[in-house]
C-alpha positions in Angstrom: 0.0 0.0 0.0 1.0 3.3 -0.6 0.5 6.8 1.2 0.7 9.8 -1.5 1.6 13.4 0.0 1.8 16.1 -2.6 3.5 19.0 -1.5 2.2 22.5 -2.3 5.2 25.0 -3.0 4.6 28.6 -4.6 5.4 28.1 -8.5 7.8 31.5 -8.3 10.5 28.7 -6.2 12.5 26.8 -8.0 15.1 25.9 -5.1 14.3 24.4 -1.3 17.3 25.4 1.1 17.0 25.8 4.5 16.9 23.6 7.9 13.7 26.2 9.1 11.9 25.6 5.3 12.2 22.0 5.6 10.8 21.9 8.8 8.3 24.5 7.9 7.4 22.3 5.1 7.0 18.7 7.3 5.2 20.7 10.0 2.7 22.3 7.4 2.3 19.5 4.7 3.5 16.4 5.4 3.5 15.1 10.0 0.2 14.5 10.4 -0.4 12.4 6.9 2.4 9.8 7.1 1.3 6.5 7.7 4.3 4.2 8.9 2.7 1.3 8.2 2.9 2.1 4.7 5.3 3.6 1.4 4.9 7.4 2.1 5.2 9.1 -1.3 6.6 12.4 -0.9 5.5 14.2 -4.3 7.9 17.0 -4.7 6.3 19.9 -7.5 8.2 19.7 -10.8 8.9 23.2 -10.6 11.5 22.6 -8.2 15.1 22.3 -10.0 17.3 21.9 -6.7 17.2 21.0 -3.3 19.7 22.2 -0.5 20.9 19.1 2.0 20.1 21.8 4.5 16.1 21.3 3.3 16.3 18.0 3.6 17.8 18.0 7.8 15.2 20.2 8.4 12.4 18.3 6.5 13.5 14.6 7.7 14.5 15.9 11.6 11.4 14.7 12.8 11.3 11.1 10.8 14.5 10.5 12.3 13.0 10.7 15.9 10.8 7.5 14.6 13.1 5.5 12.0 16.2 4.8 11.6 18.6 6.7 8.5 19.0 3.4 7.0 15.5 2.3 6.9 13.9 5.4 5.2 13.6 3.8 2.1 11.6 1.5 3.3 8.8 3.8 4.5 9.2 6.6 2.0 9.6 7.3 -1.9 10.3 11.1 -3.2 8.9 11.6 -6.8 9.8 14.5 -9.1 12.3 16.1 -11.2 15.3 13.5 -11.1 17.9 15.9 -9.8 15.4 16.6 -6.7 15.2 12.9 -6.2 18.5 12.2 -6.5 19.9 15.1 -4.2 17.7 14.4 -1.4 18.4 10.8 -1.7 21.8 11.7 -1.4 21.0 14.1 1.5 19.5 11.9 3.6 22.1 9.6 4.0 24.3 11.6 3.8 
């Protein structure tokens, strides 16, 4: 089974940095509708080009209270442009 969260991000951003964003964003958009007992599908906008690792530490602070680093892919998926998925891939175990 699979959880989808789309994330709503103004279209005039094209880059996430920031520990306080990231956390801004969880807080906002994404705490209260993960489901750990299944994939959590983060749906990142296709407007964003580039993330900061900075985003990502601030967005995955609080999943990291609740999971382990190494077991994140097993509880969540990040869609969208492949740079984005690839950089906060990279970011969180980093």
């Amino acid at each position: 089974m699979e959880n989808r969260i789309v994330l709503t991000i103004t279209n005039s951003i094209s880059r996430l940095a920031g520990n306080t964003l990231g956390r801004e964003i969880f807080i906002n958009q994404v705490k209260d509708k993960i489901d750990y007992s299944k994939i959590n599908i983060i749906v990142m906008p296709e407007t964003i080009e580039d993330i900061a690792i900075s985003f990502v530490q601030g967005f995955t602070q609080e999943i990291f209270n609740k999971i382990h680093k190494d077991e994140f892919s097993n509880y969540f998926k990040i869609q969208g442009n492949q740079k984005v998925v690839d950089k906060f891939m990279k970011a969180v175990y980093f």
